[in-house]
PQR file with spaces between the fields and no chain letter, atoms N, CA, C, O and H, PARSE charges and radii, in Angstrom:
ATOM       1  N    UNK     1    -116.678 -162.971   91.387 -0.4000 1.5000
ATOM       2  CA   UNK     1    -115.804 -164.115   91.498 -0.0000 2.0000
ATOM       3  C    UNK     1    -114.363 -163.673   91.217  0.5500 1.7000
ATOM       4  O    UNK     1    -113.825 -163.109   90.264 -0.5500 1.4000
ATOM       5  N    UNK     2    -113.954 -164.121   92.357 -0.4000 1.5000
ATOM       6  CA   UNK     2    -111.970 -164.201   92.155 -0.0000 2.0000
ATOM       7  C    UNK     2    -111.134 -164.430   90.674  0.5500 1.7000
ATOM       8  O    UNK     2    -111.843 -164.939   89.807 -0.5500 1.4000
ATOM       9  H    UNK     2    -114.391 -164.579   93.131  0.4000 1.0000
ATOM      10  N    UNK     3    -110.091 -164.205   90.372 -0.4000 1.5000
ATOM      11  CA   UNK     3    -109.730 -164.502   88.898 -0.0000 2.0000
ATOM      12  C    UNK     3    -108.685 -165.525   89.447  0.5500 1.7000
ATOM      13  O    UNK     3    -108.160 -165.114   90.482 -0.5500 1.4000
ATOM      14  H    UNK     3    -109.514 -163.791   91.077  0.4000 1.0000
ATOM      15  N    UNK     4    -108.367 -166.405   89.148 -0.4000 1.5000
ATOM      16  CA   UNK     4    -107.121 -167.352   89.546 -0.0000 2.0000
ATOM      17  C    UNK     4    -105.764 -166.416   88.905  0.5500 1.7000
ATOM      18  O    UNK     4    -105.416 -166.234   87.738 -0.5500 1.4000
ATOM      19  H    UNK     4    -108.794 -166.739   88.307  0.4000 1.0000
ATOM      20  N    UNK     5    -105.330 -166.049   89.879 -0.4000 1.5000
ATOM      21  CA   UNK     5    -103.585 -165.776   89.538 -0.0000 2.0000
ATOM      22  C    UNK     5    -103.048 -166.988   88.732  0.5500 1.7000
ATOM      23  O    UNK     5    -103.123 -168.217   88.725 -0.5500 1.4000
ATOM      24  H    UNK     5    -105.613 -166.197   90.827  0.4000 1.0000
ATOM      25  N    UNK     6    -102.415 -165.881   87.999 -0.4000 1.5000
ATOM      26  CA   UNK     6    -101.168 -166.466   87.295 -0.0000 2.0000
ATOM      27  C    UNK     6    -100.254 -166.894   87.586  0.5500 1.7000
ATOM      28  O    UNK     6     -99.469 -166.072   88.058 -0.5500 1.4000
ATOM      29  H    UNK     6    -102.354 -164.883   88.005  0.4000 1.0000
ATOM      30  N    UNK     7     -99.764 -168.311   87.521 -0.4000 1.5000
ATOM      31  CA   UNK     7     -98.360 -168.878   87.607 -0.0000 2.0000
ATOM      32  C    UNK     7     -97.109 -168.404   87.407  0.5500 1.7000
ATOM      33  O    UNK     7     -96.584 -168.746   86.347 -0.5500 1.4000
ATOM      34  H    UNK     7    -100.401 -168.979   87.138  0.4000 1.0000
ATOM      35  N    UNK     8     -96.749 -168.001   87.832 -0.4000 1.5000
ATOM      36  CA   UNK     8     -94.999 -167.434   87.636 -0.0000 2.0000
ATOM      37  C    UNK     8     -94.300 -168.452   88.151  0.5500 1.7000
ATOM      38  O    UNK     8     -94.804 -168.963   89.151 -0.5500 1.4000
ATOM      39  H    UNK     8     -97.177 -167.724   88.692  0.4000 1.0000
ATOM      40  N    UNK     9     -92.946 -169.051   87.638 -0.4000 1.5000
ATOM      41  CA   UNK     9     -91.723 -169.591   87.990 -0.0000 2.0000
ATOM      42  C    UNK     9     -90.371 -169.366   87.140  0.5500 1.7000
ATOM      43  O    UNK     9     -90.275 -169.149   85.932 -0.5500 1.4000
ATOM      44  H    UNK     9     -92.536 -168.635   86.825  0.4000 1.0000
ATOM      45  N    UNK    10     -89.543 -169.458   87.929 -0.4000 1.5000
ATOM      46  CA   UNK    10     -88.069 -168.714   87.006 -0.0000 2.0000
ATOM      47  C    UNK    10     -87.966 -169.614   85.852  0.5500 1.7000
ATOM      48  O    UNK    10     -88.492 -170.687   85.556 -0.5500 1.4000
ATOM      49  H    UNK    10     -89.621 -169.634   88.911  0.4000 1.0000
ATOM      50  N    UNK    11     -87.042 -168.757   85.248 -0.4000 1.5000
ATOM      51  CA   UNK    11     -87.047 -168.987   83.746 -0.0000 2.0000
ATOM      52  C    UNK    11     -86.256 -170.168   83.383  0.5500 1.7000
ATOM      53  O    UNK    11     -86.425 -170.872   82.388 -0.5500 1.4000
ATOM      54  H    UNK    11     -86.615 -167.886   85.489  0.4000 1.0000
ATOM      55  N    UNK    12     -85.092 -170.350   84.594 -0.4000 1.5000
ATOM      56  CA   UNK    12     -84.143 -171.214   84.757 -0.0000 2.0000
ATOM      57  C    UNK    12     -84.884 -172.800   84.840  0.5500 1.7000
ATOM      58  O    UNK    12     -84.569 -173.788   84.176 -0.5500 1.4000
ATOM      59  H    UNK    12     -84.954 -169.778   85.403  0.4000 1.0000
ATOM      60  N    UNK    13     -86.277 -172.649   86.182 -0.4000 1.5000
ATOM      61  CA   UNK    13     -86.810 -173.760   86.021 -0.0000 2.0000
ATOM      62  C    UNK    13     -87.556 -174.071   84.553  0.5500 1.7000
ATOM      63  O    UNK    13     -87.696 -175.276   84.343 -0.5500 1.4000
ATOM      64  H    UNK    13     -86.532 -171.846   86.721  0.4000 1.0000
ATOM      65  N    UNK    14     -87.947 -173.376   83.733 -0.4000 1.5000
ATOM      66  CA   UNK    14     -89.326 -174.020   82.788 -0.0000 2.0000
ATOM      67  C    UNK    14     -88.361 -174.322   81.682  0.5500 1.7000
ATOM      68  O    UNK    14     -88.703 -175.261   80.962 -0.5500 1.4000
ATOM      69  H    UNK    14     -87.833 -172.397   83.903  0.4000 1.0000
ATOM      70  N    UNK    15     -86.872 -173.543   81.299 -0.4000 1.5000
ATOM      71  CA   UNK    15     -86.048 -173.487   81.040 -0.0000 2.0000
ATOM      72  C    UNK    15     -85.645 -175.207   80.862  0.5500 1.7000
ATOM      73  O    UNK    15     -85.478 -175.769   79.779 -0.5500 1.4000
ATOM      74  H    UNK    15     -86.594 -172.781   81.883  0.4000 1.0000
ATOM      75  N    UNK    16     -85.536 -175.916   82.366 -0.4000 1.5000
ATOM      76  CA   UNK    16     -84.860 -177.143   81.850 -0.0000 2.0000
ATOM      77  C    UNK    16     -86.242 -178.062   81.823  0.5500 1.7000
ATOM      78  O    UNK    16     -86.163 -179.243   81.484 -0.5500 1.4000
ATOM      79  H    UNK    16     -85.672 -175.460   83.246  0.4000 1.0000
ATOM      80  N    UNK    17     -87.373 -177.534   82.154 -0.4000 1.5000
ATOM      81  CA   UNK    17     -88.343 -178.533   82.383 -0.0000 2.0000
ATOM      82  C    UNK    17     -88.548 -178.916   80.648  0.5500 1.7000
ATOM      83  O    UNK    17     -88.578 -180.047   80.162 -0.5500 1.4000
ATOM      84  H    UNK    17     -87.438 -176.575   82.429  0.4000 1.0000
ATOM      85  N    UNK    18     -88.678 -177.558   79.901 -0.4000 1.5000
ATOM      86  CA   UNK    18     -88.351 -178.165   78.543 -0.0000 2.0000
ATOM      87  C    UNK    18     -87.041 -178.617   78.003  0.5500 1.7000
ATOM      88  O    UNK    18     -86.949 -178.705   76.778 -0.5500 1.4000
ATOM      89  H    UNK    18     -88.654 -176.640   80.295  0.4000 1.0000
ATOM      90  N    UNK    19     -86.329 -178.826   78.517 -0.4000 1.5000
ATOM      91  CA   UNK    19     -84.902 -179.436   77.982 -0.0000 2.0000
ATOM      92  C    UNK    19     -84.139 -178.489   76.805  0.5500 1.7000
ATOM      93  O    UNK    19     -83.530 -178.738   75.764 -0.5500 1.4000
ATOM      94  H    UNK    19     -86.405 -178.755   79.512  0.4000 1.0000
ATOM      95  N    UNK    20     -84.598 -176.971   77.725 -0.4000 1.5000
ATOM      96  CA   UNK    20     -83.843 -176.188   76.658 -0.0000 2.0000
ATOM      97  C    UNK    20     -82.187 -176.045   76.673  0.5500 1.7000
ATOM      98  O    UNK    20     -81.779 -175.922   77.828 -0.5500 1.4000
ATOM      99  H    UNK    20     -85.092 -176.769   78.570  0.4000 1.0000
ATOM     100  N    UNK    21     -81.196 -176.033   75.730 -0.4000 1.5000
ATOM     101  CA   UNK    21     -80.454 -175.902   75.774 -0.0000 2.0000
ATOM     102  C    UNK    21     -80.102 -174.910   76.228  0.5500 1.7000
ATOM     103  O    UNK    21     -80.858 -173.942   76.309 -0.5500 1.4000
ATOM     104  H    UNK    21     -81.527 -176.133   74.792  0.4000 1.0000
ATOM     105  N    UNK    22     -78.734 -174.893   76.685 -0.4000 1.5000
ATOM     106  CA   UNK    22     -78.057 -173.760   77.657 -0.0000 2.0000
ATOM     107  C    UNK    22     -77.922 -172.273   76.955  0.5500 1.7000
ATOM     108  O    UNK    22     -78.321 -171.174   77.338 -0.5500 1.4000
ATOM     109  H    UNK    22     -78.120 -175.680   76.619  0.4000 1.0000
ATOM     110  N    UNK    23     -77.096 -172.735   75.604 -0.4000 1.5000
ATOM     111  CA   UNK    23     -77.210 -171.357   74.611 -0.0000 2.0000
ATOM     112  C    UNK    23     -78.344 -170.797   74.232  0.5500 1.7000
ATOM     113  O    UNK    23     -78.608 -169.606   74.065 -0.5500 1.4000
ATOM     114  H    UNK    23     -76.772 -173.628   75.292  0.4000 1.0000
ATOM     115  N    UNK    24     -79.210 -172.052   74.065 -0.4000 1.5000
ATOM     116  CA   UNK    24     -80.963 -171.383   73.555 -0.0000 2.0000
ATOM     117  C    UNK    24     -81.359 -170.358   74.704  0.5500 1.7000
ATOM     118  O    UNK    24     -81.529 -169.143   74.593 -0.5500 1.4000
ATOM     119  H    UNK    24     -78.995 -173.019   74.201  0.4000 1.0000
ATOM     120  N    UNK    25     -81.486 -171.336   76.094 -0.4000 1.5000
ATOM     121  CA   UNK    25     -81.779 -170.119   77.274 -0.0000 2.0000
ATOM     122  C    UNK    25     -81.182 -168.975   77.334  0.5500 1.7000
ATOM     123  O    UNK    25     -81.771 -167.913   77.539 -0.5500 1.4000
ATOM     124  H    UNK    25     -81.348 -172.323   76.185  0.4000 1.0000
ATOM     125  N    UNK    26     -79.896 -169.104   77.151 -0.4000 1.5000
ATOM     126  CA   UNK    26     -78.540 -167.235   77.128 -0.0000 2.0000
ATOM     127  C    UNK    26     -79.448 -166.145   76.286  0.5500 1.7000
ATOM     128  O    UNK    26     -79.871 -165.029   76.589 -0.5500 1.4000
ATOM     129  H    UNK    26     -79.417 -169.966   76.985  0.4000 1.0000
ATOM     130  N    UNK    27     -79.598 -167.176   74.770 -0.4000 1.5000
ATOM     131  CA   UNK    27     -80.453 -166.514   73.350 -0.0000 2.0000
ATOM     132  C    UNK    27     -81.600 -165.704   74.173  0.5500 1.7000
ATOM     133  O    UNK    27     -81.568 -164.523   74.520 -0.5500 1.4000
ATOM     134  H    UNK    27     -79.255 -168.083   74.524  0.4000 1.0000
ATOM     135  N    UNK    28     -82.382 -166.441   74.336 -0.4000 1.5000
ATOM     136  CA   UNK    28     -84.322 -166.297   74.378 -0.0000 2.0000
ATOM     137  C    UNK    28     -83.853 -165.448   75.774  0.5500 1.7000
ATOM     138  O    UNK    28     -84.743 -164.630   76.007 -0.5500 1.4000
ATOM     139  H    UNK    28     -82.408 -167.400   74.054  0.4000 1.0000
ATOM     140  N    UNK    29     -83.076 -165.382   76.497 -0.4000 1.5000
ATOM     141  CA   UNK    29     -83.387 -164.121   77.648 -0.0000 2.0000
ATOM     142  C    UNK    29     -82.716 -163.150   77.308  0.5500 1.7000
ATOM     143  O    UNK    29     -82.875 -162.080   77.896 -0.5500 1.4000
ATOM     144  H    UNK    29     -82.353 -166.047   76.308  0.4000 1.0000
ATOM     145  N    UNK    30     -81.584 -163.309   76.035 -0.4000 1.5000
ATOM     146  CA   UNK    30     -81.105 -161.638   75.467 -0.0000 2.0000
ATOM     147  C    UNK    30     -81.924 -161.200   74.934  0.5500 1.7000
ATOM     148  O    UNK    30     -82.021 -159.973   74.931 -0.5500 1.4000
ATOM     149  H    UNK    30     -81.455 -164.178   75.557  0.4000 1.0000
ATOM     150  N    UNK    31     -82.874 -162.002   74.250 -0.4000 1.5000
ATOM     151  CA   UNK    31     -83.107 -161.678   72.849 -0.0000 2.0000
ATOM     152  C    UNK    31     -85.009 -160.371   74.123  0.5500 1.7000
ATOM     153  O    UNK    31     -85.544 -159.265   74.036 -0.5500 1.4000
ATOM     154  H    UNK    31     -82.796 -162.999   74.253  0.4000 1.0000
ATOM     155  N    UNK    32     -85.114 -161.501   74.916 -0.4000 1.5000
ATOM     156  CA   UNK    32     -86.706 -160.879   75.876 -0.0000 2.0000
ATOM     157  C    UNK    32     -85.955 -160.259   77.093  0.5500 1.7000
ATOM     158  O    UNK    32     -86.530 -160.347   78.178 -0.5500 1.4000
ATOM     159  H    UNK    32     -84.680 -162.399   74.987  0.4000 1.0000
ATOM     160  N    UNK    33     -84.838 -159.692   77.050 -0.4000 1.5000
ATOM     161  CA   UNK    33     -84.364 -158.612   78.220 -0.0000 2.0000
ATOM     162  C    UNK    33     -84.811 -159.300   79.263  0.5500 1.7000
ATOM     163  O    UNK    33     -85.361 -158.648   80.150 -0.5500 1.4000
ATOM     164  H    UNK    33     -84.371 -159.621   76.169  0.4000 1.0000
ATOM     165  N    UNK    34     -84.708 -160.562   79.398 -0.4000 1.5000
ATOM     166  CA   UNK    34     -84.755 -161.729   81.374 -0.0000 2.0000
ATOM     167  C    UNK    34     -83.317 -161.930   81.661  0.5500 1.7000
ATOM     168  O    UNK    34     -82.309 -161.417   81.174 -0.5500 1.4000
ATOM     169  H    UNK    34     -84.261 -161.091   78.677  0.4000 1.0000
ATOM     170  N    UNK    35     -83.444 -162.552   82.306 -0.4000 1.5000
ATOM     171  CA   UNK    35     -82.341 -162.800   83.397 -0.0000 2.0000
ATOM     172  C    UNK    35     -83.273 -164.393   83.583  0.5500 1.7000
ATOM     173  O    UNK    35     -84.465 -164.654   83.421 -0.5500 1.4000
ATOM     174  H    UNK    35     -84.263 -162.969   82.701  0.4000 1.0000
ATOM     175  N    UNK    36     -81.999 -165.300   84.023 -0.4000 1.5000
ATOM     176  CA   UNK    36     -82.533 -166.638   84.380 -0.0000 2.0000
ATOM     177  C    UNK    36     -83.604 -166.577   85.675  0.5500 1.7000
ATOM     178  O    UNK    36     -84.743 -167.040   85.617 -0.5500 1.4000
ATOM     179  H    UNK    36     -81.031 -165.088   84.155  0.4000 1.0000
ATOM     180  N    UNK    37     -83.270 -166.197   86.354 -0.4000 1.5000
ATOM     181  CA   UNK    37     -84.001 -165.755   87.887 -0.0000 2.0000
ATOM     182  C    UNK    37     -85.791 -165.316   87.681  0.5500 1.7000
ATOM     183  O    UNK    37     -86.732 -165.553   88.439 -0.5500 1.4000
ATOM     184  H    UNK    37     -82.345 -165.821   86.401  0.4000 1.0000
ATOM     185  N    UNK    38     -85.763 -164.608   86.363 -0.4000 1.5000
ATOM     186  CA   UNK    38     -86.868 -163.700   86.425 -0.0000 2.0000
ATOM     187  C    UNK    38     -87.977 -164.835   86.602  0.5500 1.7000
ATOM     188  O    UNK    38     -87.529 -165.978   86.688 -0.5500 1.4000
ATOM     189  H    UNK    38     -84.999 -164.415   85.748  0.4000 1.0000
ATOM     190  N    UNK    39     -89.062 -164.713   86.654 -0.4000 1.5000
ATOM     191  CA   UNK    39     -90.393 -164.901   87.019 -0.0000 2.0000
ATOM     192  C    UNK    39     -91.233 -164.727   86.441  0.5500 1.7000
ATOM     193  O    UNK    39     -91.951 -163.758   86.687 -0.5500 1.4000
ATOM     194  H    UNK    39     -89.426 -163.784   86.584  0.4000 1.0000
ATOM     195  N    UNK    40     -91.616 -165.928   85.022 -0.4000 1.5000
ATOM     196  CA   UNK    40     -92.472 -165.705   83.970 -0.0000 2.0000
ATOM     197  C    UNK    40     -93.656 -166.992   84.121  0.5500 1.7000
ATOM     198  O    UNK    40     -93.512 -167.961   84.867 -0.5500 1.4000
ATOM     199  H    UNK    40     -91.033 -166.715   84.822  0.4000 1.0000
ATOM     200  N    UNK    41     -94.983 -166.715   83.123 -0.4000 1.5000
ATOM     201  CA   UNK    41     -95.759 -167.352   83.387 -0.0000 2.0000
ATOM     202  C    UNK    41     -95.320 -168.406   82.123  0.5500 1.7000
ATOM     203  O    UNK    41     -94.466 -168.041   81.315 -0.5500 1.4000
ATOM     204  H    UNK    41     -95.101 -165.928   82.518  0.4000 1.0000
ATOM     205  N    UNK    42     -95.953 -169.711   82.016 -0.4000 1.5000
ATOM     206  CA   UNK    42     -95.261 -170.703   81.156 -0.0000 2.0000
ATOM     207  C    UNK    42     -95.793 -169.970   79.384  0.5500 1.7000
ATOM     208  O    UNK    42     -95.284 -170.169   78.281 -0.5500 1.4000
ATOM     209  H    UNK    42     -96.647 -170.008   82.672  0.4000 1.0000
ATOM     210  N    UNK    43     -96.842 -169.215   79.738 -0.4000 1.5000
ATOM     211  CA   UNK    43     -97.625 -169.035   78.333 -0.0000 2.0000
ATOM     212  C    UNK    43     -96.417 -167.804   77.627  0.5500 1.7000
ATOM     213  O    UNK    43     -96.146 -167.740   76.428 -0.5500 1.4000
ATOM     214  H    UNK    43     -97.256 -169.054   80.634  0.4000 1.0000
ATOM     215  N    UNK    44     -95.874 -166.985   78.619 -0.4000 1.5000
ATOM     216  CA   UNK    44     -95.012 -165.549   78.403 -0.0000 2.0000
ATOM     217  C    UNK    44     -93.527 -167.052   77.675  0.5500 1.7000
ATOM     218  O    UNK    44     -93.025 -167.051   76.551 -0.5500 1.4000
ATOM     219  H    UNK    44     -96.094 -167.037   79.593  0.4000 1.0000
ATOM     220  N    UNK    45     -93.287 -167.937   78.663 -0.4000 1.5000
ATOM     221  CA   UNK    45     -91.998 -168.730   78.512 -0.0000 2.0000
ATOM     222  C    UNK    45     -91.749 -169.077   76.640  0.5500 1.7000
ATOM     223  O    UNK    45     -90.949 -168.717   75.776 -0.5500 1.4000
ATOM     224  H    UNK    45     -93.695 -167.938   79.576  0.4000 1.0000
ATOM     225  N    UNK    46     -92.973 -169.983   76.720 -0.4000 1.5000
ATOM     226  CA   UNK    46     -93.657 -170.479   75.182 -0.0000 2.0000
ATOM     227  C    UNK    46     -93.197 -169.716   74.498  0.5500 1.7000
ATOM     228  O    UNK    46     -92.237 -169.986   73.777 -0.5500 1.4000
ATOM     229  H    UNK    46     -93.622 -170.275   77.422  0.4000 1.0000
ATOM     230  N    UNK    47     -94.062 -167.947   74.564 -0.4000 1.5000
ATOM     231  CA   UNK    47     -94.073 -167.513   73.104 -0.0000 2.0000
ATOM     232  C    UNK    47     -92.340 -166.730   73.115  0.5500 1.7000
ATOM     233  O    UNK    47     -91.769 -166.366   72.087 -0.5500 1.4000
ATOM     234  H    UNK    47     -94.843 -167.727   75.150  0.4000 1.0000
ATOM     235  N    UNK    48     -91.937 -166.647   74.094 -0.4000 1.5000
ATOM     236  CA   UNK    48     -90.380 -166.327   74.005 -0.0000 2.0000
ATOM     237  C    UNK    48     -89.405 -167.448   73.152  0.5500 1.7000
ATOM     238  O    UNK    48     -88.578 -167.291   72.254 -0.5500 1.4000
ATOM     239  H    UNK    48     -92.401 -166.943   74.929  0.4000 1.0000
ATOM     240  N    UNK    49     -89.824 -168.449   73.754 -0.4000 1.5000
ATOM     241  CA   UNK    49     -89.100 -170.053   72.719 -0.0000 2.0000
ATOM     242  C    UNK    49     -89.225 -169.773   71.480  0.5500 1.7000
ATOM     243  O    UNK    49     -88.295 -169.489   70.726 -0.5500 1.4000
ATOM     244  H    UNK    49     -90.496 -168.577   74.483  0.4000 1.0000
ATOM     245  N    UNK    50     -90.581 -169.846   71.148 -0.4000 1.5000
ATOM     246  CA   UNK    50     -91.365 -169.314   69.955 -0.0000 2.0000
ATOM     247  C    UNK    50     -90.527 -168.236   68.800  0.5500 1.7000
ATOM     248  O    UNK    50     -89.952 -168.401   67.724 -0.5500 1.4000
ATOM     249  H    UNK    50     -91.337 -170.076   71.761  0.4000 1.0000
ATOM     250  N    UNK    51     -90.813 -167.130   69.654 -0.4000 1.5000
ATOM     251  CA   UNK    51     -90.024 -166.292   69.105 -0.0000 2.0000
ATOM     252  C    UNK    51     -88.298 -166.202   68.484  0.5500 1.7000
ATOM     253  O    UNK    51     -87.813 -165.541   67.567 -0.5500 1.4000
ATOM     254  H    UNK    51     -91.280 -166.997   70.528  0.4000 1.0000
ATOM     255  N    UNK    52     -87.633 -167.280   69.545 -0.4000 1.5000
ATOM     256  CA   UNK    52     -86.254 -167.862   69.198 -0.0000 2.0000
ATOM     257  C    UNK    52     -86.108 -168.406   68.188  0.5500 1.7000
ATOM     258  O    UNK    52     -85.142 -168.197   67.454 -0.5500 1.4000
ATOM     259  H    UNK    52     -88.027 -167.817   70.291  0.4000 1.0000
ATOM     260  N    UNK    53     -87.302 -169.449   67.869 -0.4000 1.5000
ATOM     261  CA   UNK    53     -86.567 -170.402   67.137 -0.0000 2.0000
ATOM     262  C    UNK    53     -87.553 -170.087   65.483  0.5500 1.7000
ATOM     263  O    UNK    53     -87.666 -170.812   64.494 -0.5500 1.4000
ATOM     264  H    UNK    53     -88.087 -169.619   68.465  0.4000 1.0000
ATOM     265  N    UNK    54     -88.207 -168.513   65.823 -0.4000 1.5000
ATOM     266  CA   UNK    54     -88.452 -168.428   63.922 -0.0000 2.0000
ATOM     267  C    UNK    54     -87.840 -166.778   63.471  0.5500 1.7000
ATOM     268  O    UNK    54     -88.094 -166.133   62.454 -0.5500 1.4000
ATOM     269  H    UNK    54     -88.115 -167.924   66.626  0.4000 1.0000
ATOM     270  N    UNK    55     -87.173 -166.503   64.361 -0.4000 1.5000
ATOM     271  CA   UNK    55     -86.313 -165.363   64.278 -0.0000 2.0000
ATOM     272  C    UNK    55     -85.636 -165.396   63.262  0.5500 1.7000
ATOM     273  O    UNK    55     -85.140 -166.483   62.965 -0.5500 1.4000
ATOM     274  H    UNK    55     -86.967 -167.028   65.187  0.4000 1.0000
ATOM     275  N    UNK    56     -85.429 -164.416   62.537 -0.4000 1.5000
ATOM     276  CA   UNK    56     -84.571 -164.340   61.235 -0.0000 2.0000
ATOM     277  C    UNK    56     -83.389 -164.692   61.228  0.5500 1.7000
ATOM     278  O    UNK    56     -83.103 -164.294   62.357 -0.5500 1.4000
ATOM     279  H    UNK    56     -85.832 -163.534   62.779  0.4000 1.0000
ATOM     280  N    UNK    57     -82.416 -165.152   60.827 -0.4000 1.5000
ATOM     281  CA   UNK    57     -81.234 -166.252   61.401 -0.0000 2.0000
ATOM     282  C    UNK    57     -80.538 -164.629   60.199  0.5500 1.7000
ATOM     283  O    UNK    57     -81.147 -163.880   59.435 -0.5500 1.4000
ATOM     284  H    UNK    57     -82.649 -165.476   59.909  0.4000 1.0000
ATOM     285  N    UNK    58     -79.091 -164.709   60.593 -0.4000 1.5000
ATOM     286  CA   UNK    58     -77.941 -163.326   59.571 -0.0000 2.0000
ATOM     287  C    UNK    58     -78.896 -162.240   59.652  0.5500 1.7000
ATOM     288  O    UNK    58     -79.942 -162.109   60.289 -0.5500 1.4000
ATOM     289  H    UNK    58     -78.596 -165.317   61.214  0.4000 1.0000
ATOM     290  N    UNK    59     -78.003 -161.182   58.502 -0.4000 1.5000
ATOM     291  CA   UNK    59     -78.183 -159.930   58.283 -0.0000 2.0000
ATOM     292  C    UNK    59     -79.842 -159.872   57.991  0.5500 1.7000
ATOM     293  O    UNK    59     -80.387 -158.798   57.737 -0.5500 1.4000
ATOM     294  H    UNK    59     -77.154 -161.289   57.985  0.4000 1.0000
């Protein structure tokens, strides 16, 4: 049996589908080396958010 492919859509779309802010998006694609354009699956999108918002804040 076939495996169902994975969903990919740019980062730009899932980006506003969650109502991420503009700086958050700049953040979370410096911080995961993307580009708005790139082509992630929503689960890769998540744990990138994820990762933004428990990141060690200063030195």
């Amino acid at each position: 049996m076939a495996k169902k492919p994975i969903e990919l859509f740019p980062v730009s779309e899932l980006a506003e589908k969650a109502g991420l802010q503009n700086w958050k998006l700049a953040a979370m694609c410096k911080a995961a080396g993307w580009t708005t354009d790139k082509q992630v699956s929503q689960s890769d999108f998540d744990t990138a958010v994820s990762n933004l918002e428990s990141r060690k804040m200063g030195g």
